[in-house]
N, C-alpha and C positions, 0 to 999 in steps of 0.2 A: 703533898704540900710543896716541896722544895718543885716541884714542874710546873705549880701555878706562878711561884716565884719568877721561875725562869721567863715561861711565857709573856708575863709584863713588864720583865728587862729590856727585853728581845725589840719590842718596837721601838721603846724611846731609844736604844741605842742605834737604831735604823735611823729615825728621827735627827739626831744629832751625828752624825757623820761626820768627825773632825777632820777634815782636811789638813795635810802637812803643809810645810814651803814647798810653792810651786818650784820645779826645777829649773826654768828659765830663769826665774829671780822678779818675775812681774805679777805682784801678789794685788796690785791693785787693777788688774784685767779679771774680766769673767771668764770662767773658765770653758772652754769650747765643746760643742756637742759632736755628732755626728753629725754629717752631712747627707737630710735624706729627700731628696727631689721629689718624691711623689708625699711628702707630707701632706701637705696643704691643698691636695688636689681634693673636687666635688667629687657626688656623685652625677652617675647619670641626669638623675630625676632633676639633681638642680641647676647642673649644667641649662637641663632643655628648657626648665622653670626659667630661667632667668635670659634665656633664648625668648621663650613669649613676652616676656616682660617689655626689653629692647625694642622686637618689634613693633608690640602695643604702642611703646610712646614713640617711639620713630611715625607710625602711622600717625598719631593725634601731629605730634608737628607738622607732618607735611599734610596733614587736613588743613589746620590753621597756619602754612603758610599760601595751600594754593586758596582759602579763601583772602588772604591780605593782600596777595597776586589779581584775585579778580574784582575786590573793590578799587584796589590803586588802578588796572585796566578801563572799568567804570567810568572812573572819576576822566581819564586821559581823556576816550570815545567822547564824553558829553565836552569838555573843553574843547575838542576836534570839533564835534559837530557845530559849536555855540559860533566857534572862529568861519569854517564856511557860512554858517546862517549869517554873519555879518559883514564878509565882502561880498558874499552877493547883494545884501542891502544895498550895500555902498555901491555896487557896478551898478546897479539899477539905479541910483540916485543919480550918478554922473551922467548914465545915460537920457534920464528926464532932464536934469540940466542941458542937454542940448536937441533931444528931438520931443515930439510932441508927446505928452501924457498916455492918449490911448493908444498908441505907437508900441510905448515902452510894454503896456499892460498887454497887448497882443502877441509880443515876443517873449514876455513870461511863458503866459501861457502853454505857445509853441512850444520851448522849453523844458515844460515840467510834461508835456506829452512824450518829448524825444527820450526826455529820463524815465518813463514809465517804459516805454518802448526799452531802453535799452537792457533794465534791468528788472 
């Protein structure tokens, strides 16, 4: 009987640990552990687990930005194109304001062969 005693002293006096005055005199600091560098470190598995993770969203980013890359490029080309399609109107217009109509339409023509031809 007197060892069942014992045995459930035993903890709570674990439990309650009285610490004395710290020896510096700084009782309102925590008091310090050991210093162990590799505490905190993963395992393998989740090192490599969290290696795929990274990459997965690094890839989805650079999905979604070379598609933002190639609408904004889109968008440039058809501006590019819209601006040649209208000085050339315009050369051709200048050019009807001074030579004759089916003049002008003949060296269209000419023209849009040269460009066939060259590309």
């Amino acid at each position: 009987m007197s060892a069942d005693v014992q045995t459930q002293v035993a903890p709570a006096a674990q439990a309650a640990v009285v610490k004395g005055m710290r020896v510096n005199g700084k009782q309102w600091h925590a008091s310090k552990t050991a210093f162990r560098p590799r505490s905190g470190q993963d395992t393998y598995a989740q090192r490599t687990s969290k290696r795929t993770a990274l990459a997965a969203t690094k890839a989805k980013e650079k999905e979604l930005k070379d598609e933002k890359e190639a609408n904004r490029q889109r968008r440039i080309e058809s501006i590019r194109t819209k601006r040649a399609a209208k000085e050339e109107r315009e050369r051709y217009q200048k050019m009807e304001e001074k030579m004759h109509k089916k003049r002008v339409e003949r060296l269209k023509r000419r023209e849009k062969r040269n460009k066939m031809i060259k590309s």
